[in-house]
LUMDO-586918 format. One record per atom (N, C-alpha, C): residue number from 1; residue in three letters; atom name; x, y, z. Coordinates in steps of 0.2 Angstrom, whole numbers, padded with zeros to 4 digits, always signed. Layout:
LUMDO-586918
nr = NUM; rest = Ala; atom = CA; u = X; v = Y; w = Z;
...
end
This chain:
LUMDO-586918
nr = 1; rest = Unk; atom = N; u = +0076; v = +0013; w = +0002;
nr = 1; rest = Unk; atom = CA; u = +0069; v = +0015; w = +0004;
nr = 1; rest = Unk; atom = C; u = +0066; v = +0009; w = +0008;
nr = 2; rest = Unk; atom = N; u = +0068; v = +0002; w = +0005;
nr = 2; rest = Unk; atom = CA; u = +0064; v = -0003; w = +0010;
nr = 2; rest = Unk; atom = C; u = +0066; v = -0004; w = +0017;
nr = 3; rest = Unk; atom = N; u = +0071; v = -0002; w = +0017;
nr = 3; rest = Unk; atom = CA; u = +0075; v = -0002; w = +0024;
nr = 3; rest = Unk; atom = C; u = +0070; v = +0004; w = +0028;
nr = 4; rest = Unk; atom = N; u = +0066; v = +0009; w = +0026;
nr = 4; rest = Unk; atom = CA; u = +0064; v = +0012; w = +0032;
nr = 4; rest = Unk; atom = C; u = +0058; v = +0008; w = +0035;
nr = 5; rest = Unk; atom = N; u = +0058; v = +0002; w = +0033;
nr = 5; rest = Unk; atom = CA; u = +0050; v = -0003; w = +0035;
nr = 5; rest = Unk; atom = C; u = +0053; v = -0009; w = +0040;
nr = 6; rest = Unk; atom = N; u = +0060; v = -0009; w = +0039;
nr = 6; rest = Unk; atom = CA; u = +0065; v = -0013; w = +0046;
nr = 6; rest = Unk; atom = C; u = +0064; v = -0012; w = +0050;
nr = 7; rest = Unk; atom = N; u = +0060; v = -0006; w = +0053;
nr = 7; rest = Unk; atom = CA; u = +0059; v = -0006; w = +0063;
nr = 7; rest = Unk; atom = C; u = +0051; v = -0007; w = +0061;
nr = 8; rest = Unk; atom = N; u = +0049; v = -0006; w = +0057;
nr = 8; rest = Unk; atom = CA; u = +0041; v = -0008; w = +0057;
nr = 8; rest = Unk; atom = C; u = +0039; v = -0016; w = +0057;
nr = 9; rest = Unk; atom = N; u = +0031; v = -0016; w = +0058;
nr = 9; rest = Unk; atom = CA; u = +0029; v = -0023; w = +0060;
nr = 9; rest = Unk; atom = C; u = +0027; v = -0026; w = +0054;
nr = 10; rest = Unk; atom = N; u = +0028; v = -0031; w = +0056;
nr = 10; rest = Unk; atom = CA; u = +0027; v = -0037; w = +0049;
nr = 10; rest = Unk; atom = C; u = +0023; v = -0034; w = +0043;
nr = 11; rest = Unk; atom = N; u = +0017; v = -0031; w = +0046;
nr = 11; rest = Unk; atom = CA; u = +0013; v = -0029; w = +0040;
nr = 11; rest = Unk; atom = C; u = +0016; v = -0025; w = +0036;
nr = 12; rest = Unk; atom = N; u = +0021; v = -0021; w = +0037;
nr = 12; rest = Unk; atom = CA; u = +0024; v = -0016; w = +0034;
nr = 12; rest = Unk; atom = C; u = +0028; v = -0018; w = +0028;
nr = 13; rest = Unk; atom = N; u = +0030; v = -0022; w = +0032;
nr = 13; rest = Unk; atom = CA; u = +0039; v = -0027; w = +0030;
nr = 13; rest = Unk; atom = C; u = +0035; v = -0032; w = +0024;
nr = 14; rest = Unk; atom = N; u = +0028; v = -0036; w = +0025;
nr = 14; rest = Unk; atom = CA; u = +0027; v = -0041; w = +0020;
nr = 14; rest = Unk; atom = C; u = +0025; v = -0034; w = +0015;
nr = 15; rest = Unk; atom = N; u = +0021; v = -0030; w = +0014;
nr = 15; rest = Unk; atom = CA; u = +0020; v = -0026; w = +0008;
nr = 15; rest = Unk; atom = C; u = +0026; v = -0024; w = +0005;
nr = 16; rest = Unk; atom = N; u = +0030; v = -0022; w = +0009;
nr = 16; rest = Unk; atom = CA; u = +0035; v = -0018; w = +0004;
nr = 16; rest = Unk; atom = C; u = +0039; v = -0024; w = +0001;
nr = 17; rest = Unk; atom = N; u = +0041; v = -0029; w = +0003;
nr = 17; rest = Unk; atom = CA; u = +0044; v = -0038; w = +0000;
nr = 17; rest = Unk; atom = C; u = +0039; v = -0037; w = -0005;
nr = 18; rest = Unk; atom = N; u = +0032; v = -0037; w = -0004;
nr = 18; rest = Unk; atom = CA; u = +0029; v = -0040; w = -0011;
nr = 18; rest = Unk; atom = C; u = +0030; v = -0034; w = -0017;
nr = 19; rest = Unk; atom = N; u = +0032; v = -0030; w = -0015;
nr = 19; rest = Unk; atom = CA; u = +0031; v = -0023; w = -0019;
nr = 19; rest = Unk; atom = C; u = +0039; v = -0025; w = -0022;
nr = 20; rest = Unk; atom = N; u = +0045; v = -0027; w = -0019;
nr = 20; rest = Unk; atom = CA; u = +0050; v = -0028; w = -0022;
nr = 20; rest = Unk; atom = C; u = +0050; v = -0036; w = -0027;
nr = 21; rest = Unk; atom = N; u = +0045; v = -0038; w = -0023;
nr = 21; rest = Unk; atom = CA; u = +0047; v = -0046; w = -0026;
nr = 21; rest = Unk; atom = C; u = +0042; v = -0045; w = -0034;
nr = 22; rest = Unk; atom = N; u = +0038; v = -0041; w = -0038;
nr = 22; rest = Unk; atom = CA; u = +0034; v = -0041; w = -0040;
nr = 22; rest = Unk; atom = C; u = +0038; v = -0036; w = -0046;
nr = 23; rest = Unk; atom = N; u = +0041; v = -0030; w = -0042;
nr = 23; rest = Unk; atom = CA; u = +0046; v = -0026; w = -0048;
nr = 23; rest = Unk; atom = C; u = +0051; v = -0031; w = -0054;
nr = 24; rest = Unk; atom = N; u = +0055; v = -0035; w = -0048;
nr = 24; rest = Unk; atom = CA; u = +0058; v = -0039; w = -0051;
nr = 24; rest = Unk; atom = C; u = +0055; v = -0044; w = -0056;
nr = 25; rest = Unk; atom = N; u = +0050; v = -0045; w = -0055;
nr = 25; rest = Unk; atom = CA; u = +0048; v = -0048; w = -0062;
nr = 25; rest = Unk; atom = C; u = +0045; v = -0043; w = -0068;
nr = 26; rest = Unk; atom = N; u = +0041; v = -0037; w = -0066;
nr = 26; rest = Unk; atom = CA; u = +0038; v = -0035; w = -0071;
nr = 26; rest = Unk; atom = C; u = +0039; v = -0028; w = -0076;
nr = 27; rest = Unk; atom = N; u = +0037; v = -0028; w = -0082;
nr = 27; rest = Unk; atom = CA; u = +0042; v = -0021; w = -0084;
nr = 27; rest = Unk; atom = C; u = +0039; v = -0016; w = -0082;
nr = 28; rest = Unk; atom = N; u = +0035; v = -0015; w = -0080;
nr = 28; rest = Unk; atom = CA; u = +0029; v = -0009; w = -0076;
nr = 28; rest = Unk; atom = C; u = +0025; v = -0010; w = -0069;
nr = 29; rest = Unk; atom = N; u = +0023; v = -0007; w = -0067;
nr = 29; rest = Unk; atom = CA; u = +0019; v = -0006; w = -0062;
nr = 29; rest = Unk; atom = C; u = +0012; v = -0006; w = -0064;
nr = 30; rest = Unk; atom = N; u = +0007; v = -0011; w = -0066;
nr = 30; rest = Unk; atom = CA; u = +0002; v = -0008; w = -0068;
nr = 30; rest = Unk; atom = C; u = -0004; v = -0004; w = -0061;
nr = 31; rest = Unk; atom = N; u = -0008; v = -0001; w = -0065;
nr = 31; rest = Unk; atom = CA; u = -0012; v = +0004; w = -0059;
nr = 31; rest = Unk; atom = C; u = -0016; v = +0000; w = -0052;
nr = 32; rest = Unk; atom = N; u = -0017; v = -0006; w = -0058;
nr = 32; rest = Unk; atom = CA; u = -0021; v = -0011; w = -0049;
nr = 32; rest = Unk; atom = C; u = -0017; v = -0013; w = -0045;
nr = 33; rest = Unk; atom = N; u = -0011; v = -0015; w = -0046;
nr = 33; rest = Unk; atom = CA; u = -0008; v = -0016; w = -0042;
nr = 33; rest = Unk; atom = C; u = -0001; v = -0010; w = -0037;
nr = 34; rest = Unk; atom = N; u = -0002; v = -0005; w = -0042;
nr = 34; rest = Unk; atom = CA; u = -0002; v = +0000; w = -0037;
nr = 34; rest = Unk; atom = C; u = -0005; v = +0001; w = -0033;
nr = 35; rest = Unk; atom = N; u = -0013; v = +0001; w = -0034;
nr = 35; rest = Unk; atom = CA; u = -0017; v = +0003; w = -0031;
nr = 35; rest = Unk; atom = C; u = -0016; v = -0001; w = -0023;
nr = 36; rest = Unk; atom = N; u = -0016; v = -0008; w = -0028;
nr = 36; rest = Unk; atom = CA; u = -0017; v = -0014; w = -0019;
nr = 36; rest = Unk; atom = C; u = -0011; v = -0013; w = -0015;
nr = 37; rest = Unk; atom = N; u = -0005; v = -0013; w = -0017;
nr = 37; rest = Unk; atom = CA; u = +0001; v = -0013; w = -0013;
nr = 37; rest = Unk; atom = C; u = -0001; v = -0005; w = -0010;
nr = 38; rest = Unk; atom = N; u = -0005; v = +0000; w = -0013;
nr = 38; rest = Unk; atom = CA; u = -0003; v = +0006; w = -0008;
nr = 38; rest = Unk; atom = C; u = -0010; v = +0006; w = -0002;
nr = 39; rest = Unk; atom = N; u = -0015; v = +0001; w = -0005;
nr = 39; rest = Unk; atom = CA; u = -0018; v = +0000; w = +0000;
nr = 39; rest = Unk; atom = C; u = -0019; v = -0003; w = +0006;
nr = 40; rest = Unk; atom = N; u = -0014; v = -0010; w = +0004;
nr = 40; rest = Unk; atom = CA; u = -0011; v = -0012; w = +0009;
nr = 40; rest = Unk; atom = C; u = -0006; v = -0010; w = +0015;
nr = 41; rest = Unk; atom = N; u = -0001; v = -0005; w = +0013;
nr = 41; rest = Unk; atom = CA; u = +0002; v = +0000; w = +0016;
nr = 41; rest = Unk; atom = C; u = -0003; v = +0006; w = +0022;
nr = 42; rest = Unk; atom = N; u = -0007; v = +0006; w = +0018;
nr = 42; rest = Unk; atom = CA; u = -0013; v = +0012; w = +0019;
nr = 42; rest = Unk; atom = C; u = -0015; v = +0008; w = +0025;
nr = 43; rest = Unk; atom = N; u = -0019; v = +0002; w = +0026;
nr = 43; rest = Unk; atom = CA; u = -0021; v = -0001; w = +0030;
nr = 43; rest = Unk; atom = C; u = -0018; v = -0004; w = +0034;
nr = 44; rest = Unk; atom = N; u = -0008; v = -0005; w = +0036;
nr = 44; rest = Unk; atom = CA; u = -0005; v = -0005; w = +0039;
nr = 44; rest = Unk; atom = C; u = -0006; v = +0000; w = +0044;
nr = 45; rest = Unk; atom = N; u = -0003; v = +0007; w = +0042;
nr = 45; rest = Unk; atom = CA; u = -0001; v = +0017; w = +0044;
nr = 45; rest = Unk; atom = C; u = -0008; v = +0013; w = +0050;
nr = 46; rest = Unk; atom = N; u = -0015; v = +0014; w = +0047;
nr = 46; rest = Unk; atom = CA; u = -0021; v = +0014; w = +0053;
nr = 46; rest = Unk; atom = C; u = -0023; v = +0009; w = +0057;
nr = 47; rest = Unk; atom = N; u = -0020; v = +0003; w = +0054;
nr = 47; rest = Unk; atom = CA; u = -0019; v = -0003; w = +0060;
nr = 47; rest = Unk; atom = C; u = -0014; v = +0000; w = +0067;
nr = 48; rest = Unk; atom = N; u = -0009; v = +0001; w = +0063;
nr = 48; rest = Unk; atom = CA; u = -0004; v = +0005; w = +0069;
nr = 48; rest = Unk; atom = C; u = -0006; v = +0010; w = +0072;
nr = 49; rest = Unk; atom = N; u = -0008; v = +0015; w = +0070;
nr = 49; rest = Unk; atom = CA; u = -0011; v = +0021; w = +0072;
nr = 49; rest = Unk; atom = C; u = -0016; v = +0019; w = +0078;
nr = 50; rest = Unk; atom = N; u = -0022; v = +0014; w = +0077;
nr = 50; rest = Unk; atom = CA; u = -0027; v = +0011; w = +0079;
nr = 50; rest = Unk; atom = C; u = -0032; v = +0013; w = +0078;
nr = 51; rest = Unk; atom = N; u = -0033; v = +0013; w = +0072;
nr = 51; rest = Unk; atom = CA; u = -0038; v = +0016; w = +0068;
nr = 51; rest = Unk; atom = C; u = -0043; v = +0011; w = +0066;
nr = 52; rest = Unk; atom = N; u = -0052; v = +0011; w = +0066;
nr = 52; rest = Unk; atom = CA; u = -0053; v = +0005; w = +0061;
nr = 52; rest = Unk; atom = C; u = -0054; v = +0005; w = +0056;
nr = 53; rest = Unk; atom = N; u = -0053; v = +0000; w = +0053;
nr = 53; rest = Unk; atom = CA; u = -0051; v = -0001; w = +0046;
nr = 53; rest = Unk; atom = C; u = -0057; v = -0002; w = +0041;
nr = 54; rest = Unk; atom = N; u = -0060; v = +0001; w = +0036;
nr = 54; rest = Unk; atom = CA; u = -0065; v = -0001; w = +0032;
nr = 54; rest = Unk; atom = C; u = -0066; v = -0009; w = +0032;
nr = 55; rest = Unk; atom = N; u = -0073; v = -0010; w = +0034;
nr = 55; rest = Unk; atom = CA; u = -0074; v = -0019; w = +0031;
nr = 55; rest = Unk; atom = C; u = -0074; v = -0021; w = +0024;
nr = 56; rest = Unk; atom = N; u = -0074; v = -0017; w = +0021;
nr = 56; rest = Unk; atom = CA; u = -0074; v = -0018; w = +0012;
nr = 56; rest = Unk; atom = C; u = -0067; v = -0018; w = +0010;
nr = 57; rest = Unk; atom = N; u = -0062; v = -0018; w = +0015;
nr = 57; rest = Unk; atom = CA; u = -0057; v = -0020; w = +0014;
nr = 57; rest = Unk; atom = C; u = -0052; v = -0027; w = +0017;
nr = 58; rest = Unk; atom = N; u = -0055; v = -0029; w = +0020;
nr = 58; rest = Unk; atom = CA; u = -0055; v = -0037; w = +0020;
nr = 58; rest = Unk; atom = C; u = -0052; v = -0040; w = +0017;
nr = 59; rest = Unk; atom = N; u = -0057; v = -0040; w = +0010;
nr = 59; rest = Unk; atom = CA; u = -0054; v = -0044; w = +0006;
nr = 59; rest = Unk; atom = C; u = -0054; v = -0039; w = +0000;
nr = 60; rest = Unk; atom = N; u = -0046; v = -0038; w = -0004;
nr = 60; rest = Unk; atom = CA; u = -0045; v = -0034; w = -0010;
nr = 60; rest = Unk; atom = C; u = -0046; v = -0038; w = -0017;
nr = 61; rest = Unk; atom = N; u = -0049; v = -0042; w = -0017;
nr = 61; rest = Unk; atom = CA; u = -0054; v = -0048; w = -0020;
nr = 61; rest = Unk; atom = C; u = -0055; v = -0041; w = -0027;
nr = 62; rest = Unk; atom = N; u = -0059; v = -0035; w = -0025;
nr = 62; rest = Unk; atom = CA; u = -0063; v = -0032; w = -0026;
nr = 62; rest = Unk; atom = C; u = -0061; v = -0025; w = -0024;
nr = 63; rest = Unk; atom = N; u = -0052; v = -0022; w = -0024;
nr = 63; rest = Unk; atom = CA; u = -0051; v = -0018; w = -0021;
nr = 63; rest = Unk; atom = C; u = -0053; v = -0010; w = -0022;
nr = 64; rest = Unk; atom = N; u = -0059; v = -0012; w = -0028;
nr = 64; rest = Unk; atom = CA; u = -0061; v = -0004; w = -0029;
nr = 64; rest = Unk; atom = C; u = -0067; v = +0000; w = -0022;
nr = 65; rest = Unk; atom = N; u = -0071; v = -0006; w = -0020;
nr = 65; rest = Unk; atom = CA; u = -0075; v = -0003; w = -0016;
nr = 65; rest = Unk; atom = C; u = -0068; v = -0002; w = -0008;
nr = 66; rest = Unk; atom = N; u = -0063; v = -0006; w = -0008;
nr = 66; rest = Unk; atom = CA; u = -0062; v = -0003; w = -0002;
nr = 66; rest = Unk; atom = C; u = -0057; v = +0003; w = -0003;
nr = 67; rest = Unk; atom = N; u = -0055; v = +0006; w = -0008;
nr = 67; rest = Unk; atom = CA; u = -0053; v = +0012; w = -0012;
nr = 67; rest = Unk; atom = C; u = -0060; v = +0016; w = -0010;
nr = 68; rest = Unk; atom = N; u = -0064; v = +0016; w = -0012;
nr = 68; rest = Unk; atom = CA; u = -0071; v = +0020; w = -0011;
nr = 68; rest = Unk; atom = C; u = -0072; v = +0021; w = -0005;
nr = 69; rest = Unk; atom = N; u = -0072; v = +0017; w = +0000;
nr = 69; rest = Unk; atom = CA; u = -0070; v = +0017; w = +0007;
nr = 69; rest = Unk; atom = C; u = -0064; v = +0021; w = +0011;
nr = 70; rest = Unk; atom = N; u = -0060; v = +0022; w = +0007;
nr = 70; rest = Unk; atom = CA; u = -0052; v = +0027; w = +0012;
nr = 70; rest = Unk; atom = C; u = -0054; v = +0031; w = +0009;
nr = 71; rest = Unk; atom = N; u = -0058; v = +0033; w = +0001;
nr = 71; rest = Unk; atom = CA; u = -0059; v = +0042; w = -0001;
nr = 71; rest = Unk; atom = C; u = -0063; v = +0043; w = +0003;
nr = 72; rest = Unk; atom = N; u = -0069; v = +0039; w = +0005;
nr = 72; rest = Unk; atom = CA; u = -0073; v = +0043; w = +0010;
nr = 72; rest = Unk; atom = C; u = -0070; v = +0046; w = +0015;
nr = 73; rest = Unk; atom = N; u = -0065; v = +0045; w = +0018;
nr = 73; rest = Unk; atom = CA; u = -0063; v = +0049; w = +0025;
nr = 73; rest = Unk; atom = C; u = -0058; v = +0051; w = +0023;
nr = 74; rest = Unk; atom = N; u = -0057; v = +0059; w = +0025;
nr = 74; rest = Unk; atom = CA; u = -0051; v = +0063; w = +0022;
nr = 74; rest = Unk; atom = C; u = -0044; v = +0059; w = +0026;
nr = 75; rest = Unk; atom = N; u = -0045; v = +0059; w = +0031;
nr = 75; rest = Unk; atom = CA; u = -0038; v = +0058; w = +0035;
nr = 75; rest = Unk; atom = C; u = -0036; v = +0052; w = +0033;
nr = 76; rest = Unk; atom = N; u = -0040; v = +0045; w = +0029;
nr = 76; rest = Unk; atom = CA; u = -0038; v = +0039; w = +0027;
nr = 76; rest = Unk; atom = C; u = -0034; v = +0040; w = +0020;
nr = 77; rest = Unk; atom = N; u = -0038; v = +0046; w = +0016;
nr = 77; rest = Unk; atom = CA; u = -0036; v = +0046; w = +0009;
nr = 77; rest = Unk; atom = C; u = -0029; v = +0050; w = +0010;
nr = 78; rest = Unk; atom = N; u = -0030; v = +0054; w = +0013;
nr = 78; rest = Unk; atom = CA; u = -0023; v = +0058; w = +0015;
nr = 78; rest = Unk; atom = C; u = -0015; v = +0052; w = +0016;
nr = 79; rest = Unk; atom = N; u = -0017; v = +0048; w = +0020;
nr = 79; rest = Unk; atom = CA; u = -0011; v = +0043; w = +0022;
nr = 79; rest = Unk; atom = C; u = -0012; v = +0038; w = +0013;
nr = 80; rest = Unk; atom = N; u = -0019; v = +0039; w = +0011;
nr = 80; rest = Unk; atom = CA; u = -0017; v = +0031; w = +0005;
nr = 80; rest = Unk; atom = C; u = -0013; v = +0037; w = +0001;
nr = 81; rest = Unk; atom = N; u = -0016; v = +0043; w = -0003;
nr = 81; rest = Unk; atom = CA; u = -0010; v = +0047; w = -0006;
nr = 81; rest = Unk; atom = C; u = -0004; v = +0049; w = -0003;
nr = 82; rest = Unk; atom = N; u = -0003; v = +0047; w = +0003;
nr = 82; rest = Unk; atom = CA; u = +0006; v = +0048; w = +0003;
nr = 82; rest = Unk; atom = C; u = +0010; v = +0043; w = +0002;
nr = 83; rest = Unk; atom = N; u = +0006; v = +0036; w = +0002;
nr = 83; rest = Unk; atom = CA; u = +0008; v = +0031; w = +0001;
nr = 83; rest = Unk; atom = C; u = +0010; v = +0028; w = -0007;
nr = 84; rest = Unk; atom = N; u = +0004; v = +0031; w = -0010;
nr = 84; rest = Unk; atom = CA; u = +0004; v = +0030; w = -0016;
nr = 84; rest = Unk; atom = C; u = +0010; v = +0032; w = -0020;
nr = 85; rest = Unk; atom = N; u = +0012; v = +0039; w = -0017;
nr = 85; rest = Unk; atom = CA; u = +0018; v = +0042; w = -0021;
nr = 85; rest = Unk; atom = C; u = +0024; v = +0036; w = -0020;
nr = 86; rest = Unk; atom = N; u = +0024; v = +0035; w = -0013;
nr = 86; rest = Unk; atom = CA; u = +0030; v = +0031; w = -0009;
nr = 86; rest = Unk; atom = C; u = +0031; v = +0025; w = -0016;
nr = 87; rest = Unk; atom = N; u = +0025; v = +0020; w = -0016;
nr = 87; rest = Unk; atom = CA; u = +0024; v = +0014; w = -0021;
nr = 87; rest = Unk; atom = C; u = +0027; v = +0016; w = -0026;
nr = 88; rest = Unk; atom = N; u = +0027; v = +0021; w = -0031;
nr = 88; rest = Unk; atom = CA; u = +0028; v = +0022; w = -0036;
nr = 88; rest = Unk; atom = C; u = +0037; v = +0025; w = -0035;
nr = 89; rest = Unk; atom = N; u = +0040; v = +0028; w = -0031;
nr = 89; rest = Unk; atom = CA; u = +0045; v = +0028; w = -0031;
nr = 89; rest = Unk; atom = C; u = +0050; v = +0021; w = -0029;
nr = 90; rest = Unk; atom = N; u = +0047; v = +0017; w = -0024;
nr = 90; rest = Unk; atom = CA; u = +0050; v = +0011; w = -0023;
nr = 90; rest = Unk; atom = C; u = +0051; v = +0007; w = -0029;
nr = 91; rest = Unk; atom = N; u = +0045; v = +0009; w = -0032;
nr = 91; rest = Unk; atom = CA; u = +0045; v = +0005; w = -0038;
nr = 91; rest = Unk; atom = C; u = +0050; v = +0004; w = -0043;
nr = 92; rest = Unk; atom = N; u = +0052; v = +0012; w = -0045;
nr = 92; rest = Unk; atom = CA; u = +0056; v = +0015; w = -0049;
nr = 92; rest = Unk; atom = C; u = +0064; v = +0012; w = -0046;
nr = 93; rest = Unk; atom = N; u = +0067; v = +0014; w = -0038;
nr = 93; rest = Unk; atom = CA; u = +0071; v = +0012; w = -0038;
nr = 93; rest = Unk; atom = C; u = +0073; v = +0005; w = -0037;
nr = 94; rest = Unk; atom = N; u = +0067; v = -0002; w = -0038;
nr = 94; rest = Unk; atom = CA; u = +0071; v = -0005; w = -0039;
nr = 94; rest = Unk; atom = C; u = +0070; v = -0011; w = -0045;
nr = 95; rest = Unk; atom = N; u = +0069; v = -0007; w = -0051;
nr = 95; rest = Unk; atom = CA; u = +0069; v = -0007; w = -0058;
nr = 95; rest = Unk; atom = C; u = +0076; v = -0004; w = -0060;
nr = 96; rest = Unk; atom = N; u = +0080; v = +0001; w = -0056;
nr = 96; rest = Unk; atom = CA; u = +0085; v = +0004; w = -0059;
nr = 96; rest = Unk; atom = C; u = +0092; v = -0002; w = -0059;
end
C-alpha cells in the first residue's frame, strides 16, 4: 500500500515513511496520531489539488482546531475520511 505514494510528491512519501516508521515501534495506533498522520495526508490530497489549506493547520502543535477546520468544509472532510480509513489499514498491514 505504501508503494501507491512512489509516483507521489514528497509530501506524500514523508507521511506515509512516518506512518511506517511509527508502526514499527508501537503496539497500537493511538487516536491522535491517527488523527495527525491522516491530517497530514488530507493536507497533501489539497496542496496538490490546489486548494487552500486551513491556517489552523500550520502547525498540528494543537491538531484539534485544524481538525475543526477540514469538518467545516464538506469536500476537505470527505478527502480526511477517506484517508482516515487508508491510515488505519496501513497500519494494520504493517504490524502483520
Amino acid at each position: 500500500m505504501i508503494d501507491n505514494y512512489e509516483g507521489k510528491d514528497d509530501c506524500f512519501k514523508e507521511a506515509a515513511f512516518m506512518i511506517k516508521n511509527e508502526c514499527s515501534k508501537l503496539e497500537d495506533i493511538s487516536n491522535d496520531e491517527r488523527s495527525i498522520y491522516t491530517i497530514k495526508l488530507t493536507l497533501c490530497q489539497l496542496r496538490t489539488a490546489g486548494f487552500d489549506t486551513p491556517s489552523q493547520c500550520d502547525d498540528l502543535t494543537n491538531y484539534s482546531d485544524c481538525l475543526a477546520s477540514i469538518g467545516s468544509i464538506n469536500q476537505y472532510w470527505v478527502t480526511y475520511d477517506g484517508f482516515l480509513r487508508e491510515v488505519g489499514n496501513v497500519y494494520n498491514i504493517f504490524k502483520q
